[in-house]
C-alpha positions as CSV (number, residue, x, y, z in Angstrom):
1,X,22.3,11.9,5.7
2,X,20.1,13.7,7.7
3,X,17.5,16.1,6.1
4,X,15.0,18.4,8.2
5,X,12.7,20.9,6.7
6,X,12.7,23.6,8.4
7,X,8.9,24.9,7.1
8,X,10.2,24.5,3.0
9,X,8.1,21.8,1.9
10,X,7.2,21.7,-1.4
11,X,9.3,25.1,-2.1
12,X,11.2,25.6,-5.0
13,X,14.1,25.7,-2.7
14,X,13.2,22.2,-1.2
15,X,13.1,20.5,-4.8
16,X,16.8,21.8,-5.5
17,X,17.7,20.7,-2.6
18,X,16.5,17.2,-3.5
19,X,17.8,17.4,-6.7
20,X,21.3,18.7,-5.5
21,X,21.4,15.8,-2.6
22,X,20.4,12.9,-4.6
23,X,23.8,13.2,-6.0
24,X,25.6,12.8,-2.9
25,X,24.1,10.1,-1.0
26,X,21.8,7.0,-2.3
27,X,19.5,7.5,1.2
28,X,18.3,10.0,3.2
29,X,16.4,10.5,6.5
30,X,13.8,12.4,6.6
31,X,10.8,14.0,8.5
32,X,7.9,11.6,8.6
33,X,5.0,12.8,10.0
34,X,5.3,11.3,13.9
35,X,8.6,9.9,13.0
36,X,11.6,9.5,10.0
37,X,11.9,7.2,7.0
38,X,14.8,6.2,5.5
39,X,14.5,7.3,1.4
40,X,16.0,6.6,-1.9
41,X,17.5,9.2,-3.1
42,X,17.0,7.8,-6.4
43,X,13.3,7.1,-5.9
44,X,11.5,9.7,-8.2
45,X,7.7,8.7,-6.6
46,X,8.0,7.8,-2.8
47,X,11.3,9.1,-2.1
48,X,11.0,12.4,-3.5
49,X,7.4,13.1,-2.0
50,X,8.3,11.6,1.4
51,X,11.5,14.3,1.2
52,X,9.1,16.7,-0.4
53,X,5.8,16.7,1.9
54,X,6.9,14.7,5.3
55,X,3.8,11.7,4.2
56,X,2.9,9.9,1.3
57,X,-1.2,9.3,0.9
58,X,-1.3,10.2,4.7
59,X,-4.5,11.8,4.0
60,X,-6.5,8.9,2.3
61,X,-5.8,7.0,5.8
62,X,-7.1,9.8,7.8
63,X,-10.0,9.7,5.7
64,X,-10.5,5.8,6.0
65,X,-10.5,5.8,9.7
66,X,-12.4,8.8,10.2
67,X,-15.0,7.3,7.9
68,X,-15.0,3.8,9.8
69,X,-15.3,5.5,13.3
70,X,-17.9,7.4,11.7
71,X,-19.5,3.6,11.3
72,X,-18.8,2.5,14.8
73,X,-15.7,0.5,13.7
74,X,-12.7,1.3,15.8
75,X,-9.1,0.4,15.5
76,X,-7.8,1.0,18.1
77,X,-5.3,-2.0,19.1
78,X,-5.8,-4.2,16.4
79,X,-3.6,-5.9,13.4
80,X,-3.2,-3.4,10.0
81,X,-2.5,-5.7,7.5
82,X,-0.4,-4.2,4.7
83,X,0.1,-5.8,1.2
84,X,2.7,-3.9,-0.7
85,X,4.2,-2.3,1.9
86,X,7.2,-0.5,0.2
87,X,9.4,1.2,2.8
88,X,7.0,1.7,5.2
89,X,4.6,4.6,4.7
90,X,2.0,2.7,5.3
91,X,2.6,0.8,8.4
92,X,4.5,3.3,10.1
93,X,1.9,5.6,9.8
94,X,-0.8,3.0,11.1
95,X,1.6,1.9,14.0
96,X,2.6,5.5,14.9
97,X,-0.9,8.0,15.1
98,X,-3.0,5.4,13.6
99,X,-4.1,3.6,16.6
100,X,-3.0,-0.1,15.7
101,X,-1.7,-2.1,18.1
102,X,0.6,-4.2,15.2
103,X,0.8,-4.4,11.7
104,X,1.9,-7.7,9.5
105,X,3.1,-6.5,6.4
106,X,4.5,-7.9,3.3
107,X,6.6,-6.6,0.2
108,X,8.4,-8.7,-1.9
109,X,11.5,-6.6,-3.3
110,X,14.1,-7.0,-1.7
111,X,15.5,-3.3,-1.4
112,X,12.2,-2.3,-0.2
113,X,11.8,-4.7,2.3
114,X,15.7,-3.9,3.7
115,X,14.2,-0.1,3.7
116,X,11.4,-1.4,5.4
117,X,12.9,-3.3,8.2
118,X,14.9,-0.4,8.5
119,X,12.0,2.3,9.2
120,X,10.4,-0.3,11.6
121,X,13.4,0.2,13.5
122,X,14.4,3.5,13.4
123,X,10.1,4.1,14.1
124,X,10.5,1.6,17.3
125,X,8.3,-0.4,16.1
126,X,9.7,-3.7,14.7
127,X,8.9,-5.2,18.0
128,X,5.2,-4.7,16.9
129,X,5.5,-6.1,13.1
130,X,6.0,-8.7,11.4
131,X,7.1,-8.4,7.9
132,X,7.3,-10.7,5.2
133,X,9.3,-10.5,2.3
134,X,6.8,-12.3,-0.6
135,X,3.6,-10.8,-2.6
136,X,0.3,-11.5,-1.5
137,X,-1.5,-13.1,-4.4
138,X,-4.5,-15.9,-5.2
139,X,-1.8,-18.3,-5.4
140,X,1.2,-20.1,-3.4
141,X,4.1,-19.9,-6.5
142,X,6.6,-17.8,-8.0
143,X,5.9,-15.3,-10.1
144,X,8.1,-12.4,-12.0
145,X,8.2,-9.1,-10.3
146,X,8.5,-6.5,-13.0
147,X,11.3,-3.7,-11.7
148,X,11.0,0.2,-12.2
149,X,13.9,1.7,-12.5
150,X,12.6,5.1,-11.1
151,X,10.1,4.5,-8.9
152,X,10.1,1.6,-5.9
153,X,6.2,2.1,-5.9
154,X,6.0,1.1,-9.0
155,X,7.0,-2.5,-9.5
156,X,4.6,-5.0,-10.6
157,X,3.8,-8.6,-9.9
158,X,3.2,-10.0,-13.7
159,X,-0.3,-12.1,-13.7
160,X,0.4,-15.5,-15.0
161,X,-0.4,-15.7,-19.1
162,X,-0.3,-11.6,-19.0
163,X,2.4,-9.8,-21.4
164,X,3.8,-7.8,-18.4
165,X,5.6,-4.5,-19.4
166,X,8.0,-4.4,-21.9
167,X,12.0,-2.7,-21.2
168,X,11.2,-3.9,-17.3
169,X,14.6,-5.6,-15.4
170,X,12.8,-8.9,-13.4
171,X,13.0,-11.1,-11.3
172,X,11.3,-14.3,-9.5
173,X,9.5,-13.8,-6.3
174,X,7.5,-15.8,-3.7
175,X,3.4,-15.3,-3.7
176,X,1.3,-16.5,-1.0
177,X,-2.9,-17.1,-0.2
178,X,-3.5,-14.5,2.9
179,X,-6.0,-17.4,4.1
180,X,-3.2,-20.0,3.9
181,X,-1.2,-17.5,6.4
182,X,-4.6,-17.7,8.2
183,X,-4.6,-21.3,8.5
184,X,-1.0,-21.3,9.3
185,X,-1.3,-19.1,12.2
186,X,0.3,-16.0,11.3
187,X,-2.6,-13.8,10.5
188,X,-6.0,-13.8,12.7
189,X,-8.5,-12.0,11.2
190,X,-10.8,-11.9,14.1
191,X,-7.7,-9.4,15.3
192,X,-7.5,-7.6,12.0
193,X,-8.8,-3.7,12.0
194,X,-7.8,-2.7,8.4
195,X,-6.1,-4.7,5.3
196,X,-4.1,-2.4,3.1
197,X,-3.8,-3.1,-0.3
198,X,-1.6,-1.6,-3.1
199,X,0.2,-3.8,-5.3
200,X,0.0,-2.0,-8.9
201,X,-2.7,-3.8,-10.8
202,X,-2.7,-7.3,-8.4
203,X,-5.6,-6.3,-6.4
204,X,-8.2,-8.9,-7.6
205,X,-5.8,-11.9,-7.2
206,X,-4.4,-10.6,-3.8
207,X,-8.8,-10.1,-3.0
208,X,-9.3,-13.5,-4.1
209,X,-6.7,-15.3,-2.1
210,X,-7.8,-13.0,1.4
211,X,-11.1,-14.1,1.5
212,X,-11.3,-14.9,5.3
213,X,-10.9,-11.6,5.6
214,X,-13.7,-10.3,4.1
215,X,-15.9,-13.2,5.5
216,X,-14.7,-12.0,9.1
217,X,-15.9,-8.2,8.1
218,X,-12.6,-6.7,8.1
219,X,-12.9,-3.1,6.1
220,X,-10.3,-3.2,3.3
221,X,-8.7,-0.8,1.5
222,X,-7.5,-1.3,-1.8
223,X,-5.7,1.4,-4.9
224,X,-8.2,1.4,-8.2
225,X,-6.1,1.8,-10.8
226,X,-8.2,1.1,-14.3
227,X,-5.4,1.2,-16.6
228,X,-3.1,-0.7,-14.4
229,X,-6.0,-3.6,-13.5
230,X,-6.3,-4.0,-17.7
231,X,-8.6,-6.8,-18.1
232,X,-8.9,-7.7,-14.3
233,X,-11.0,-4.7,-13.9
234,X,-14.7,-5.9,-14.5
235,X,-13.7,-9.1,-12.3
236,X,-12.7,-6.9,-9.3
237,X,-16.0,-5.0,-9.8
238,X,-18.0,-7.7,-9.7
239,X,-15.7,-9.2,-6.6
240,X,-16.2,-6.3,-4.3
241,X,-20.1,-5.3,-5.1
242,X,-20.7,-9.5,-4.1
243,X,-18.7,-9.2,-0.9
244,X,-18.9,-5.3,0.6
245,X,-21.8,-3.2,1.2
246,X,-20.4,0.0,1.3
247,X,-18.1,1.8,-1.1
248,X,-15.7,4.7,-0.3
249,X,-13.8,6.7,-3.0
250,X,-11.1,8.3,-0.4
251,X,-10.0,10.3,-3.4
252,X,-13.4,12.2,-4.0
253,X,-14.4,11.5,0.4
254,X,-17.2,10.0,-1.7
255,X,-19.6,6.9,-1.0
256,X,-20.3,4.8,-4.2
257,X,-23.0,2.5,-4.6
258,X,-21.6,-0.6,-6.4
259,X,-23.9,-0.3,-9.1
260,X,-21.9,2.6,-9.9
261,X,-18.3,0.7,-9.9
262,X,-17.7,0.4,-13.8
263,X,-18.5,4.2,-14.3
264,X,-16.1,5.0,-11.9
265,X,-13.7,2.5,-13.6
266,X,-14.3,5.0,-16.6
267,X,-13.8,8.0,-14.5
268,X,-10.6,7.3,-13.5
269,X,-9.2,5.6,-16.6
270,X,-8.8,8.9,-17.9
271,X,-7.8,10.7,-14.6
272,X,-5.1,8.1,-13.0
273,X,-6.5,6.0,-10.1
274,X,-8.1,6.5,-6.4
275,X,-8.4,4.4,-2.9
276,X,-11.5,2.8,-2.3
277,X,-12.4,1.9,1.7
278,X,-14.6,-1.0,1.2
279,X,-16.5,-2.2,4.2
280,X,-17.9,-5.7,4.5
């Protein structure tokens, strides 16, 4: 089912609408910026703001790239690297007013990677990705992806000897290094102009197995979640202030010295999370 807007984004009006359509078809098409993604219906995070607002987090990557032209470091043409792709929002944003010339992604559930390759196509740009249906990790193994029920953002790769979330359905997925893509050829990162990460509290492991990419000086972008990084969060501190000199909350359009990492860790354990741009 097709959905435009017609100008009532984020109306009253437009959330009934939601509500009311939900119960007659699993997927929608809707507005997307430059383009149209394929939704959930049933997708109370990224379906219902993509139906809602035409983006999702559109504005932290406007931010990102304004801030790294702003540094002299262009885009324009190269490889956006996404880890925890979703459907798409991401990448098809990057591909379509972004100013990449291809994006490698990877997601590892399965109905978010169909709904991925799905919006590469409908975009026209699956001739200029590649995507990968795994989790990016410190490791090459399977792990247990943690399901949400409610919201396809929101599933979790478990951390081996962790607890993981209890009343969760799972199942077993495939992890990879990013540098043993590197040395297999599928990823150079002398071409890479921005790695996008957001995989729900795996940040530090997916850090610690990409380290070519920082060591080439390709600007990162990662989600700083406190409460979802649990114990992991002093080690990713102490990660990025050894390996990046400059520190970007996109939330607050901030620069943050790196000194200043664990009080922003206590910042935003009490309000939710943020994007940091973090430039080697």
């Amino acid at each position: 089912m097709v959905i435009p807007h017609h100008g009532q984004r984020l109306s009253p009006a437009r959330r009934l609408e939601f509500a009311l359509l939900r119960r007659r078809s699993p997927y929608l098409v809707v507005p997307f910026g430059a383009g149209h993604l394929v939704v959930d219906s049933r997708d109370d995070e990224i379906g219902r703001a993509v139906f809602l607002t035409g983006g999702y987090e559109r504005w932290h990557m406007e931010t990102a790239l304004s801030a790294l032209a702003e540094a002299g470091r262009r885009v324009e043409g190269t490889v956006f690297v996404d880890a925890g792709a979703n459907i798409g929002t991401s990448t098809v944003d990057a591909l379509l007013w972004g100013g990449f010339g291809r994006a490698v992604c990877f997601e590892p559930e399965p109905g978010n990677a169909s709904l991925l390759a799905a919006n590469l196509a409908l975009n026209g740009v699956a001739d200029r990705a590649d995507a990968h249906v795994l989790a990016l990790s410190d490791a090459d193994c399977a792990a247990v992806l943690q399901r949400s029920a409610r919201n396809s953002g929101d599933h979790r790769v478990a951390a081996p000897g962790g607890n993981g979330w209890a009343g969760r359905q799972e199942e077993k997925v495939h992890c990879r290094r990013l540098d043993g893509l590197v040395e297999e050829g599928l990823v150079d990162p002398e071409a890479v102009g921005l790695f996008w990460a957001d995989t729900q509290g795996h940040e530090l492991r997916v850090l610690r197995g990409a380290a070519t990419l920082a060591q080439a000086g390709v600007p990162h972008v990662i989600e700083f979640c406190p409460w979802l990084l649990g114990d992991d969060a002093p080690e990713l501190e102490e990660h990025v202030a050894s390996r990046f000199s400059r520190i970007i909350d996109l939330h607050a359009e901030a620069e943050v010295s790196p000194a200043r990492l664990p009080e922003l860790r206590r910042m935003y354990r009490r309000r939710g999370y943020t994007d940091l741009l973090l430039v080697p």
